[in-house]
DRENLO-949764 format. One record per atom (N, C-alpha, C): y, x, z; residue in three letters. Coordinates in steps of 0.02 Angstrom, whole numbers, plus 50000, padded with zeros to 5 digits. Layout:
// residues N
YXZAla;...
// end
This chain:
// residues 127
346374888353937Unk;346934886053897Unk;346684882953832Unk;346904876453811Unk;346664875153750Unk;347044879553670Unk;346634875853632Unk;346934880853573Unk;347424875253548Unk;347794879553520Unk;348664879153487Unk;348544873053426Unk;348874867753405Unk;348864866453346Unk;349544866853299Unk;349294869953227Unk;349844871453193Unk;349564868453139Unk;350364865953119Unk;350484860153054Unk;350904860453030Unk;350954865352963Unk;351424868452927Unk;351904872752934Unk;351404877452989Unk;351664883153040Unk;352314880053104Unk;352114874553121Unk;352534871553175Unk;351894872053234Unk;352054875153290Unk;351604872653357Unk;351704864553364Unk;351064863553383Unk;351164854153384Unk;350634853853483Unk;350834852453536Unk;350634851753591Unk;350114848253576Unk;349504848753618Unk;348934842353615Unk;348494846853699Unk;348674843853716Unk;348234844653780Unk;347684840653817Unk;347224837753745Unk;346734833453785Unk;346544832153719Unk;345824831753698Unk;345434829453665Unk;345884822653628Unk;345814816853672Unk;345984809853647Unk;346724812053619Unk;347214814353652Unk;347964815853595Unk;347744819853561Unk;347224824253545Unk;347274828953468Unk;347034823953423Unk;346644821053442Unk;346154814953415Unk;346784811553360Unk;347154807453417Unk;347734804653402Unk;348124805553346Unk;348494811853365Unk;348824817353324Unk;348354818853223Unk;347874820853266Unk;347394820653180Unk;347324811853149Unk;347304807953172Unk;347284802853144Unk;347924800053088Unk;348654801353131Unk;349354801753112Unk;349204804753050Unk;349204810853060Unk;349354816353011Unk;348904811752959Unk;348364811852962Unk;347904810152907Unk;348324802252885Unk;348544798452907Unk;348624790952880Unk;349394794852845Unk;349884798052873Unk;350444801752846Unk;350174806252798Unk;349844806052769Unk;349754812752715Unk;349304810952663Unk;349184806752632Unk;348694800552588Unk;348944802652554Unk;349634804052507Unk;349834807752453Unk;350004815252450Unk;349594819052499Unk;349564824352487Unk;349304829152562Unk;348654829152540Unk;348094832152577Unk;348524838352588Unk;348444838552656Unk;348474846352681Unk;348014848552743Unk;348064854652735Unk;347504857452822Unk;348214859552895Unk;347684857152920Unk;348134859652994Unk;347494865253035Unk;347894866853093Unk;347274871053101Unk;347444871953182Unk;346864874253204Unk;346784873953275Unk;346584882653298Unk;347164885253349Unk;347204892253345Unk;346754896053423Unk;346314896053448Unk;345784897553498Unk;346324902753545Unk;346064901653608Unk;346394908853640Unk;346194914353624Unk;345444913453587Unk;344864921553584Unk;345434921653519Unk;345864919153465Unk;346034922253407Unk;345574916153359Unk;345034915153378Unk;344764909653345Unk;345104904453307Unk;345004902853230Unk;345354896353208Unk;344864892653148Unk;345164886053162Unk;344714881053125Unk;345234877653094Unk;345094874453019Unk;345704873352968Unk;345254867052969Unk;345794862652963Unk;345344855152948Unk;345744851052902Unk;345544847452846Unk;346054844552801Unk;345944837652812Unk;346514834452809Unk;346724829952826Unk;347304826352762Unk;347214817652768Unk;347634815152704Unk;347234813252649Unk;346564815852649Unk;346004815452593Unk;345354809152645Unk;345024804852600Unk;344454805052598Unk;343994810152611Unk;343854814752586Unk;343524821352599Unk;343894826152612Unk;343494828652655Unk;343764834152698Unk;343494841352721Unk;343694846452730Unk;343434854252736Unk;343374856852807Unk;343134860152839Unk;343244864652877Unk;343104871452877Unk;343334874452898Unk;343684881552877Unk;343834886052959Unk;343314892052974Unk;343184892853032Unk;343324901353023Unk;343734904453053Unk;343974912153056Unk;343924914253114Unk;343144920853118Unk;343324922953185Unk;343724924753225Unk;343694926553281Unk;344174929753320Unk;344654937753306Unk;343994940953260Unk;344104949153251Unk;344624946453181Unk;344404941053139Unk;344884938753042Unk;344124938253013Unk;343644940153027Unk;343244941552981Unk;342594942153015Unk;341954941053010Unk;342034933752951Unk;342214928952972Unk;342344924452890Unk;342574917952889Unk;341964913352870Unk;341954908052882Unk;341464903052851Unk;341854897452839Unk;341454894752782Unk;341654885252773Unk;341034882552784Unk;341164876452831Unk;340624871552834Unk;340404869352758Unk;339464869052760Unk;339454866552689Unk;339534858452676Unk;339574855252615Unk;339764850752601Unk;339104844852609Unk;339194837452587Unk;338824833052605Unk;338304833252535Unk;338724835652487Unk;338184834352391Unk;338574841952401Unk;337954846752383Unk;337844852552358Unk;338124851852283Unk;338124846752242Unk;338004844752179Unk;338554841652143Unk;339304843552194Unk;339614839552185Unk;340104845052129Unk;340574839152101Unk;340764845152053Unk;341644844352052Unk;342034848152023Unk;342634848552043Unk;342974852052095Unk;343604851652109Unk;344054855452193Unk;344144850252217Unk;344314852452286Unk;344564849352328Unk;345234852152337Unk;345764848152331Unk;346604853452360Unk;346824850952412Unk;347124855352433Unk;347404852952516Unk;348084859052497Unk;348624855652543Unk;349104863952553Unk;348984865152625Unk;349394870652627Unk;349374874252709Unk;350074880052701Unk;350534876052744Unk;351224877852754Unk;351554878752687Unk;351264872952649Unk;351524870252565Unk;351324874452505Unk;350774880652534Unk;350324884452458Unk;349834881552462Unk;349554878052406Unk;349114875552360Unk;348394879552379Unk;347844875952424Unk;347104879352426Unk;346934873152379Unk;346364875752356Unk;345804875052318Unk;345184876752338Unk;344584869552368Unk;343994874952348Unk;343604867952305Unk;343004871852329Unk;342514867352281Unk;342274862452304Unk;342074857852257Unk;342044849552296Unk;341234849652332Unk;340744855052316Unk;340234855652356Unk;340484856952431Unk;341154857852441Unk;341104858852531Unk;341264855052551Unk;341444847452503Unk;341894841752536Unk;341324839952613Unk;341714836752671Unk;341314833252728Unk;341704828052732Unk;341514822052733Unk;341774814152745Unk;342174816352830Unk;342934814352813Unk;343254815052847Unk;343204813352927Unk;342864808852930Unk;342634806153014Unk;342264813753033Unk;341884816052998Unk;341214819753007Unk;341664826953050Unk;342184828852986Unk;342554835753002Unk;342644834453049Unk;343034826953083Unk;343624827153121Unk;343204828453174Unk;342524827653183Unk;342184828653256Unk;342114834553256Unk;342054839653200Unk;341804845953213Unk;342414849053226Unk;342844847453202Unk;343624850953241Unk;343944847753294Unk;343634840653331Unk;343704840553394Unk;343224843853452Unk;342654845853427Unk;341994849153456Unk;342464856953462Unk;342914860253408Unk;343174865453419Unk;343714867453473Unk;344024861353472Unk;344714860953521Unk;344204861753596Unk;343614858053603Unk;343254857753661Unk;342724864253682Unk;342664868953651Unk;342204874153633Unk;342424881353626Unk;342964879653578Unk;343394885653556Unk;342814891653501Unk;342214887253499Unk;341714891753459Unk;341554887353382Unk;341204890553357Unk;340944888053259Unk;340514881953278Unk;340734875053271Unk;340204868553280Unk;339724871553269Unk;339134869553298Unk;338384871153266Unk;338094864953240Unk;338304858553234Unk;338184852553183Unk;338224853853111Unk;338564858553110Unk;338824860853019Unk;338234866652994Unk;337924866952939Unk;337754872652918Unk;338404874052853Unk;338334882052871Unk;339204884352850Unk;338904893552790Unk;339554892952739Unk;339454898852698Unk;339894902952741Unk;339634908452724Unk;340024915052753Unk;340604915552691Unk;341034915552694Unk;341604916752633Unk;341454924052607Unk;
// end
């Protein structure tokens, strides 16, 4: 079974790589004034948060058990400032060291929809 996608706590269908593909592209050209994460929910319990609407972008990976969590690390360690995104309209914040150039995420959260496991392209912080 593939995993669930939710976007602003709405189930959104995607049953194939190329329509989630799709679907994340939308969202992202619809959301240019205001970054948010959507997230992709595993059968194991597994989920991956991906932001979308931004230039830069996060991913955000919660085991199956809640814990641990990791974020993929960013492209400049060095970078300085947040990154905001919402998620079901509360305000995240992290740090602009985890930003990933949005093409980059979008493969590691299509690698997730296909896997249902933590990309291994990313080196990631344990939260």
């Amino acid at each position: 079974m593939n995993p669930v996608l939710n976007v602003d706590g709405v189930e959104v269908p995607v049953d194939s790589s190329a329509t989630l593909d799709a679907v994340i592209l939308k969202l992202h050209n619809d959301n240019q004034n205001g970054p948010k994460l959507i997230q992709l929910v595993a059968q194991s319990g597994a989920t991956m948060s991906l932001g979308v609407g931004a230039p830069v972008s996060i991913l955000h990976y919660i085991s199956p058990e809640g814990w641990p969590a990791y974020t993929a690390c960013g492209t400049d360690p060095e970078a300085l400032g947040t990154l905001s995104f919402t998620l079901c309209g509360e305000l995240t914040e992290l740090p602009a060291a985890f930003g990933v150039p949005f093409e980059t995420a979008k493969a590691g959260f299509l690698d997730f929809f296909n896997r249902s496991e933590r990309p291994d392209c990313f080196e990631w912080s344990e939260d």
